[in-house]
C-alpha positions in Angstrom: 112.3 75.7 101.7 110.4 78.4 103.4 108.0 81.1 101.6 107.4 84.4 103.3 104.2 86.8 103.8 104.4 90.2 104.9 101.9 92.9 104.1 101.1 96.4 105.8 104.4 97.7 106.3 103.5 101.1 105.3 107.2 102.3 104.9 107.8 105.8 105.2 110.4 108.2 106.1 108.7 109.1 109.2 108.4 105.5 110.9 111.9 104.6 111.5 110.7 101.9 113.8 109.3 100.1 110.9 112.1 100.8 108.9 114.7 99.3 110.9 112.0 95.7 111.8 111.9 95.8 107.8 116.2 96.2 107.2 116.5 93.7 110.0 113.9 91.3 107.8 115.5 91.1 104.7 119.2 90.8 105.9 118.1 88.0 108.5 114.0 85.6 108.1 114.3 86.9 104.8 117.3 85.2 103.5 117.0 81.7 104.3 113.4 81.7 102.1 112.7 80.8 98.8 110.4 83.8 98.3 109.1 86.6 100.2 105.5 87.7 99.2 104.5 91.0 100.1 100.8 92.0 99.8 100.4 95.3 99.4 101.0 98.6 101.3 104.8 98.0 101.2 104.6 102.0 101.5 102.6 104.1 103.3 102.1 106.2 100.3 103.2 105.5 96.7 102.7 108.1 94.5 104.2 106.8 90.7 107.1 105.0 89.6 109.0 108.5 88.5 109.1 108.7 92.5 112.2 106.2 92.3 114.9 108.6 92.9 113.5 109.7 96.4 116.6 108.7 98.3 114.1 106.3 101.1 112.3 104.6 98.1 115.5 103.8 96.3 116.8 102.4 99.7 114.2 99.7 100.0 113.8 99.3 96.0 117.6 98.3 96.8 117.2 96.4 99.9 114.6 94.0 98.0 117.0 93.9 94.9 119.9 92.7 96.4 117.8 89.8 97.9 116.7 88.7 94.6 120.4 88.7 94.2 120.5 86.2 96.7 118.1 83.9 95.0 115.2 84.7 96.9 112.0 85.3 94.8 110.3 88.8 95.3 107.0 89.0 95.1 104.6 92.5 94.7 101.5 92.7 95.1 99.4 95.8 95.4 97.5 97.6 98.4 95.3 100.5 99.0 98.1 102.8 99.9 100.8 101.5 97.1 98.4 100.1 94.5 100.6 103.1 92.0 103.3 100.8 92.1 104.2 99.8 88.3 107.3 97.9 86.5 109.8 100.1 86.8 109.9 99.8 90.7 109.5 95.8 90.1 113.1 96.2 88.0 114.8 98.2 90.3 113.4 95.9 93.2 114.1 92.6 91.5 110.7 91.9 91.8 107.6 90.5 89.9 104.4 92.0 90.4 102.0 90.0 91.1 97.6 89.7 90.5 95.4 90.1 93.1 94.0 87.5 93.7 96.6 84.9 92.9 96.8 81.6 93.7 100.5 80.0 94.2 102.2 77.1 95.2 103.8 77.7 98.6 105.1 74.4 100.6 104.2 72.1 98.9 100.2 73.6 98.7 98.1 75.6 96.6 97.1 79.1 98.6 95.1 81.8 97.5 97.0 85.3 98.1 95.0 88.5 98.2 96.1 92.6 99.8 92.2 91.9 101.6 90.5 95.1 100.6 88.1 93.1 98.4 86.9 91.1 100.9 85.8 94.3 102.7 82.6 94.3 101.1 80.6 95.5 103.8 82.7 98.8 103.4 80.5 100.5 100.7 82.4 103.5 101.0 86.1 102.3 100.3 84.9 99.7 97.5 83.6 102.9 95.9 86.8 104.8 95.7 88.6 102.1 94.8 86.8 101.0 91.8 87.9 105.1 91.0 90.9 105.1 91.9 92.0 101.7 90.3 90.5 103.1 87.2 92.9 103.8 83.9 91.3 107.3 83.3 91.4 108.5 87.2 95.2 106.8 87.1 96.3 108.9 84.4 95.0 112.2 85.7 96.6 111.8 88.7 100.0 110.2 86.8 100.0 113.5 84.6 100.2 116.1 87.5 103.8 116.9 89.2 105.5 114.6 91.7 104.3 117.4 94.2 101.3 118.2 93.7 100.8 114.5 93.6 102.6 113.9 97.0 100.2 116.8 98.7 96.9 115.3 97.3 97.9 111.8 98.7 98.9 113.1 102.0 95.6 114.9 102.1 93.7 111.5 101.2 95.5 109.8 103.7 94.6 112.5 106.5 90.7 112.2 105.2 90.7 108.8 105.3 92.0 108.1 109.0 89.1 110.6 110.2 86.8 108.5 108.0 87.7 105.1 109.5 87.6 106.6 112.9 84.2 107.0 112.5 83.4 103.8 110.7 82.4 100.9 113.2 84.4 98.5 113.3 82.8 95.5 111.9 82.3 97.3 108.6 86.2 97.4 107.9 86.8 93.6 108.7 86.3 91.4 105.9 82.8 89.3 105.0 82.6 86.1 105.6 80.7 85.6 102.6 83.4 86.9 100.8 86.0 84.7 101.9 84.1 81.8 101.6 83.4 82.4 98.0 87.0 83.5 97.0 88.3 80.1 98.4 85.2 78.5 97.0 86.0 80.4 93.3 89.7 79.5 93.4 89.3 76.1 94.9 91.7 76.0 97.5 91.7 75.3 101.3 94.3 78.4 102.4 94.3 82.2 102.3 96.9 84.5 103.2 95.9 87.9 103.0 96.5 91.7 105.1 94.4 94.6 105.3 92.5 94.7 108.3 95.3 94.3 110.5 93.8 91.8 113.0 96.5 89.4 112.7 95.6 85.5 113.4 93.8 82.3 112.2 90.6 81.4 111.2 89.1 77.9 110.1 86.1 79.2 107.8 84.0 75.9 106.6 83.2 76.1 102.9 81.5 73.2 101.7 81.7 71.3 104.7 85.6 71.4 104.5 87.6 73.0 107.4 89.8 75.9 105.3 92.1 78.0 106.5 92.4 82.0 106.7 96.0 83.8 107.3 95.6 87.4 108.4 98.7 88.6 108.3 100.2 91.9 110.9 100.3 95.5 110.2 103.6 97.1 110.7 102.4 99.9 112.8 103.4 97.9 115.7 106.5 95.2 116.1 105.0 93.7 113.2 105.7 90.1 111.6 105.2 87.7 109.2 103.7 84.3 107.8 106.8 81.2 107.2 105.1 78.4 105.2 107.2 75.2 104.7 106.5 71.7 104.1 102.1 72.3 104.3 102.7 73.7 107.1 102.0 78.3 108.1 103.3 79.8 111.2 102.3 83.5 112.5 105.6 85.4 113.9 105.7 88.7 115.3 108.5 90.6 115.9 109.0 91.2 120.0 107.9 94.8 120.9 
């Protein structure tokens, strides 16, 4: 059987294109798997689990439940955008939420699953704010304010952050290679699936004079796609634009 990736969807009211590639997923690819993995920033924004009964968020929360129905495993993992996402949507999603890093057992081989942003070390910046924002004490401030206030202070960080990494080079937001070479090397395992940086493809990073390999997966913002591992083996789709 066949295990799924996706990460960077970034689902939102406001990018129908990306909702309809996503309903199209799980009623077709995603049926035929064993388990669909998603690695953070399902959502564009997530701003608490009392957010359930927004009509959009209960649509997908749905959508993912009824293919656990199916049998297919869900798994959540958290991202910079959606990293608010807690147990309650996991129930209503049919989903279990899942550590990052974690390391599972996906045809047949180990692989080492991770959202990315920590391997973004050259990215002083971001690896600041989100030691604070993954925080319990800046979590509950934010938790204790209303659903709108929280939804405008998001929005605004979002807006702040794309003219931030418009002005970041490039290089800086990719992940080190440093980084990857000593999570693989930590974990002990010769594959990583990971999103983030949105520069889908393969790598073959040497650690330890072993060839490993090094899944990016695609962002959403465009057609999109998604990693199929079966029987050892990974393959990179995307979705035709």
């Amino acid at each position: 059987m066949r295990s799924l990736f996706v990460s960077d969807l970034h689902l939102t009211e406001t990018r129908p294109q990306a909702n309809e590639a996503f309903f199209s997923f799980i009623e077709g690819a995603a049926r035929g798997a064993e388990a669909l993995y998603i690695l953070g920033d399902l959502f564009e924004y997530w701003i608490g689990d009392d957010d359930l009964a927004d009509p959009f968020n209960a649509v997908v929360a749905g959508l993912l439940k009824g293919l656990s129905a199916r049998g297919v495993r869900v798994f959540v993992m958290h991202g910079n955008r959606d990293f608010l996402i807690g147990h309650e949507f996991c129930s209503a999603a049919g989903a279990t939420l899942l550590d990052d890093p974690a390391v599972v057992t996906a045809g047949g081989a180990p692989a080492l699953l991770m959202h990315g942003d920590t391997l973004c070390t050259d990215d002083l910046d971001y690896q600041t704010w989100r030691r604070t924002a993954r925080s319990a004490e800046w979590q509950r401030a934010f938790l204790g304010k209303p659903l709108a206030e929280r939804r405008r202070e998001i929005l605004a960080l979002r807006d702040r952050s794309r003219e931030v990494i418009q002005a970041k080079p490039a290089d800086i937001m990719d992940v080190n290679e440093g980084a990857v070479e000593e999570a693989l090397r930590r974990h002990a395992v010769r594959r990583l699936v990971h999103g983030h940086t949105h520069r889908p493809g393969r790598h073959a990073p040497r650690v330890d004079g072993r060839t490993c390999e090094r899944w990016v997966l695609p962002d959403w913002y465009g057609p999109g796609g998604y990693l199929a591992i079966a029987d050892g083996r990974a393959r990179l789709t995307r979705f035709p634009k």
